[in-house]
N, C-alpha and C positions, 0 to 999 in steps of 0.2 A: 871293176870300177877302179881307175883310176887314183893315186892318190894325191893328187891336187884337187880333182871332182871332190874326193873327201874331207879335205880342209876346207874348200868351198862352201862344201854342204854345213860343216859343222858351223861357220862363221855366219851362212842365210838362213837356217833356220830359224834360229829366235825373231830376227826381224820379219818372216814372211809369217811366224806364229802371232806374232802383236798385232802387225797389220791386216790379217785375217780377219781377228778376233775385234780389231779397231773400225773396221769394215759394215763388221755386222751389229755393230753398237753394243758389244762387250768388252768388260771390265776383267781385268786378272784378280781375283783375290789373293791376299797376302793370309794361309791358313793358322800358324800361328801370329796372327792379330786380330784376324778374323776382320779385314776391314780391304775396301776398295782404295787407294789411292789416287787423287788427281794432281797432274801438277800446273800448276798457274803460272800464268806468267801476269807480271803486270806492266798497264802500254800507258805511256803517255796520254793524259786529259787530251781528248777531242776536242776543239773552238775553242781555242788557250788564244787573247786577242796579241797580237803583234804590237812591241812598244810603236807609241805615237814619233815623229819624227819631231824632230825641233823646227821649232819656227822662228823663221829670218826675217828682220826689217824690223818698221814702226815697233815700237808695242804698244801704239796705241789699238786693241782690238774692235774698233769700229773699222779701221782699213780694210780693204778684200784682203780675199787670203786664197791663192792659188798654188794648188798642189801637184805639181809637177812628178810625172809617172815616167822615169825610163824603163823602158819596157826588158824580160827576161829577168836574166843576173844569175851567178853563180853558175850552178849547176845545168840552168837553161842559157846557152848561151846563142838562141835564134839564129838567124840565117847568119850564112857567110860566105864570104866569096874575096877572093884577092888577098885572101891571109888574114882578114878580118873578119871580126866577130859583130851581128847587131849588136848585143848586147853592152860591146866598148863603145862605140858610135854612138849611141841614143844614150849613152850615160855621159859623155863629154857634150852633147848638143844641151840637154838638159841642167848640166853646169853653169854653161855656158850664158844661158835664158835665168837663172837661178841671179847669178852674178850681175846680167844687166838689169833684171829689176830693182836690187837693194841699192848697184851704184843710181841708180834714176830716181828713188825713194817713192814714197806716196805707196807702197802697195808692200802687203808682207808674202811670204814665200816659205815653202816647206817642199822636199824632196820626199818621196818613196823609199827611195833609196840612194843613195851618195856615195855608195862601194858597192863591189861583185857581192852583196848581197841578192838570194832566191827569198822571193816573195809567192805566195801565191794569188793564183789569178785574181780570184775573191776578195785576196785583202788589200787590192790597191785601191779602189772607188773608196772599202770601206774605211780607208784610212782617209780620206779627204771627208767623206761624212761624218767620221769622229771628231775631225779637224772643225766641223762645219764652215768647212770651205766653199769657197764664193765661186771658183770654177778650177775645173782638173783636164788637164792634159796629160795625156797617154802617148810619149811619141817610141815611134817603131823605126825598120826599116826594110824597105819590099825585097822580095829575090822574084826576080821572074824565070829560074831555072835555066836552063840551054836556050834558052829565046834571047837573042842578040837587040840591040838596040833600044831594049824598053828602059826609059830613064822616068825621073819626076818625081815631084813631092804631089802626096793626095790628103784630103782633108778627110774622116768616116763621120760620122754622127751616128745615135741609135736609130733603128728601121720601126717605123710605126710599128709592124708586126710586134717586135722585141720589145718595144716599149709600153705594148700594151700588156705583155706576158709579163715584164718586168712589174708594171706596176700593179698586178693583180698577186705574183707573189709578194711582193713587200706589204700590199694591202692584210694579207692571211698573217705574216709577221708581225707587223707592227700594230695591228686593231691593239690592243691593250698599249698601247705605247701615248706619249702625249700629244705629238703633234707629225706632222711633215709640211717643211716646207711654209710656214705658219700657219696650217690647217689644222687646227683641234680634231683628234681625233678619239678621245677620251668623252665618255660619256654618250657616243654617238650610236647609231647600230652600226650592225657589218656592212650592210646595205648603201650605208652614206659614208663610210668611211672611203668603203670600193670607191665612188664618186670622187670626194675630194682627193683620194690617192691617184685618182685616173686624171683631174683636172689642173694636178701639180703639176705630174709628169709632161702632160700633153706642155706645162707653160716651159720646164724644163729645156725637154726641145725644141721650143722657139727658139728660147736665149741659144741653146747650145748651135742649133742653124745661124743663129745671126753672126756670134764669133766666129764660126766657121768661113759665113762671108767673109766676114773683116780679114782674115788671114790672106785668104785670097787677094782681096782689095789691096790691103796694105806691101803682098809678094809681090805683084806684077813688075819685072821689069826688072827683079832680082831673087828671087827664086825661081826655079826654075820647075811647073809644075807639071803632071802628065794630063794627057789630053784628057782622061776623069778623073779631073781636080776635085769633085764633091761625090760622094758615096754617102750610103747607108748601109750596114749591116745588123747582123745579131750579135754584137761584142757583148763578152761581157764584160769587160774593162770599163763600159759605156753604163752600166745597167744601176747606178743609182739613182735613184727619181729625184733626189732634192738638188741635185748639183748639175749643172751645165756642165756638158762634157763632150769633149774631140777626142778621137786618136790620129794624130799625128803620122803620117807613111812620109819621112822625111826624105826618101832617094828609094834605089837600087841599089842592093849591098853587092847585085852582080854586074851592075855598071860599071867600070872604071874611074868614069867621069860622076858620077854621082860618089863615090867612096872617095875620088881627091877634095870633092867641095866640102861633104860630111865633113872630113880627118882634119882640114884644114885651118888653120886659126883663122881666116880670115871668112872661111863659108861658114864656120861656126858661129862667128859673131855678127855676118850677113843674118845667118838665122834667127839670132839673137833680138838683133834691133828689128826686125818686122813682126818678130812673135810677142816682142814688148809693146810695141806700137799697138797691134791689136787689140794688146790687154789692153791698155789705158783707152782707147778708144771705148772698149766694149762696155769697161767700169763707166766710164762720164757717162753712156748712156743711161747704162743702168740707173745713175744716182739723177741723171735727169728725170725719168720716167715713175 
């Protein structure tokens, strides 16, 4: 043998001895102590809640209050293509929309996030429901990969399927809780809670369908949108039941011509004034109804 094989050997032993003996669910005793050893490590609190973001505009709080989600950040930094990043793009468009509500007043405003801060997925809805926000937008931006020519902005809503799965686990969550959406649901059974948690949600995605419209309505003829301008999926960005909710597919971050209008100050504030419009539209109706 060798005598590198035997330095070898001297240095893998103890480790192949621990991992052995770690294997078969043995412990080394330590003989003068007469005791086993474990060592601990200690992890970071699990569901530690993410500070609340500041809120812009009125302070009068009867105004709506819309929570604006640029999608990613940090660490996630979504598609890219042409040397940029989704997650710079949907964080200047949402500036952008942030900035023309408060200059137009009558409505208050809070961000997700406001710098390459990573959020996670979970905690962006649940930050507009902490907010008890009046509605949230989640905006993104598409890559369609090596497929040439695909450009457009599209609208998502939650998919009936997901909204029913959604509302069935928040129903199992929240039963001990007070309300959703102004449904009492203290003192109630499990039975009727499921109900009014299911009857929220289903009005949920009215509203969040009808601003969906409205975007579309109020784009025409300056956004430029893809030929499936309205989707449904199972987001979970979407899955709060008391909040009307979009996500946003603002362009092609592989288009050219969708990454010059995005980056642009003037396609950003193109985006700005139709996605304000929308709001204010969406609100009058609301407070008509």
């Amino acid at each position: 043998m060798s005598l590198r094989v035997q330095i070898w050997l001297i240095f893998l032993a103890p480790v192949l001895l621990v991992g052995g003996l770690y294997a078969f669910g043995l412990t080394i005793p330590v003989p003068h102590l007469g005791r086993d050893y474990v060592v601990r490590l200690i992890l970071p609190v699990a569901g530690e809640q993410v500070d609340l973001p500041e809120v812009l505009g009125p302070e009068d709080k009867t105004r709506p209050l819309v929570v604006i989600d640029a999608g990613h950040g940090g660490k996630d930094p979504g598609a890219s293509g042409a040397g940029r990043r989704e997650k710079d793009i949907v964080l200047g468009l949402a500036k952008a929309l942030r900035d023309e509500l408060i200059d137009q007043g009558g409505v208050r405003v809070a961000l997700t996030r406001d710098d390459d801060t990573f959020l996670v997925l979970e905690e962006r809805p649940e930050i507009a429901r902490r907010l008890d926000a009046d509605l949230f937008i989640s905006i993104h931006a598409d890559s369609a990969g090596d497929v040439v020519g695909v450009q457009g902005a599209s609208i998502y809503t939650l998919s009936d399927k997901a909204s029913s799965e959604a509302a069935a686990r928040f129903a199992a969550r929240e039963n001990a809780a007070d309300g959703v959406n102004g449904a009492v649901l203290t003192g109630q059974s499990a039975q009727v809670n499921d109900i009014l948690v299911e009857l929220s949600q289903r009005k949920v995605q009215e509203n969040s369908a009808e601003f969906a419209g409205l975007i579309t309505r109020e784009g025409r003829g300056t956004i430029r949108f893809h030929p499936q301008e309205r989707r449904s999926a199972e987001l979970a960005v979407l899955r709060a039941p008391d909040v009307p909710a979009v996500l946003y597919e603002a362009g092609f971050i592989t288009n050219p011509q969708d990454v010059a209008r995005l980056t642009s100050t003037e396609g950003r504030q193109e985006f700005a004034d139709v996605m304000a419009r929308a709001i204010r539209i969406y609100f009058a109706r609301q407070t008509r109804n």
